[in-house]
C-alpha positions in Angstrom: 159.2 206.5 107.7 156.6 206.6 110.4 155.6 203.0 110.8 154.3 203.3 114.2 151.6 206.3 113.2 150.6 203.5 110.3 150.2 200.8 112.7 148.6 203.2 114.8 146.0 204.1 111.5 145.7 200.4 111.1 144.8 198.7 114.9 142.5 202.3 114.7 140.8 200.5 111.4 140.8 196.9 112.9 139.2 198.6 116.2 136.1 200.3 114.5 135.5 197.0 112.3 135.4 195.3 115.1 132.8 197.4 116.7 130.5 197.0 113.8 129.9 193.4 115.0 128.1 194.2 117.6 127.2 197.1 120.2 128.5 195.0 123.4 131.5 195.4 125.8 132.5 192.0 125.3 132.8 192.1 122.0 134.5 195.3 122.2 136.9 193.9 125.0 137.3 190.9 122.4 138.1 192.9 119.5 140.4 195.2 121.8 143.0 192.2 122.9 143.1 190.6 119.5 143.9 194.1 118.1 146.4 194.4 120.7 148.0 191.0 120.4 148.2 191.7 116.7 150.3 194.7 117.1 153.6 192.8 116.9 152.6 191.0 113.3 151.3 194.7 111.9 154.5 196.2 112.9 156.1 193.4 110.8 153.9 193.7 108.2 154.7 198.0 108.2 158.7 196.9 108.0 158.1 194.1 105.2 156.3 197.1 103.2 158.8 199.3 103.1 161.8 196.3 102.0 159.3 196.2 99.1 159.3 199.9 98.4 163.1 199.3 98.4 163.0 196.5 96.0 160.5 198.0 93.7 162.9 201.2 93.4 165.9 199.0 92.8 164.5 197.5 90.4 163.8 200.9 88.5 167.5 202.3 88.7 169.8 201.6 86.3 172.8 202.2 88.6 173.0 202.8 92.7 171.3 200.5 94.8 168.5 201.3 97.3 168.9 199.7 101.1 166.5 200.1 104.2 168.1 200.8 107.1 166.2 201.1 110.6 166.9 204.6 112.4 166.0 204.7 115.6 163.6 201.7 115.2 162.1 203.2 112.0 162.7 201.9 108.4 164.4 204.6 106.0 165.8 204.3 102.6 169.2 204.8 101.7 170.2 205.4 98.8 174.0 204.1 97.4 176.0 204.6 94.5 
């Protein structure tokens, strides 16, 4: 999985949301550290995501077992018989 191009998408999100509450720099400088402070919790959030992609699929086999396992700092599913 990609989680940091999804974080990416998301601060990109929080970023332009931000900007429609108002056309000044000091709301955009606002908006811009609390985005940036955030980015630690999103990247949690991206992880916790996948775990439940992995339980959701577990649930659904009848044997095997699904495990996330982080590859170079990225989530992946495993699958295990």
């Amino acid at each position: 999985m990609n989680t940091e191009a999804i974080a990416a998408k998301l601060e990109d999100y929080l970023l332009a949301q931000g900007r429609l509450a108002g056309d000044s720099q000091a709301v955009d400088q606002v908006v811009e550290v609390l985005v940036g402070s955030l980015a630690p919790a999103i990247k949690q959030a991206v992880l916790e995501l996948a775990e439940q992609a992995a339980t959701e699929i577990r649930a659904q086999l009848s044997s095997g077992h699904i495990d996330v396992v982080l590859s170079e700092g990225e989530p992946t599913l495993v699958s295990r018989s």
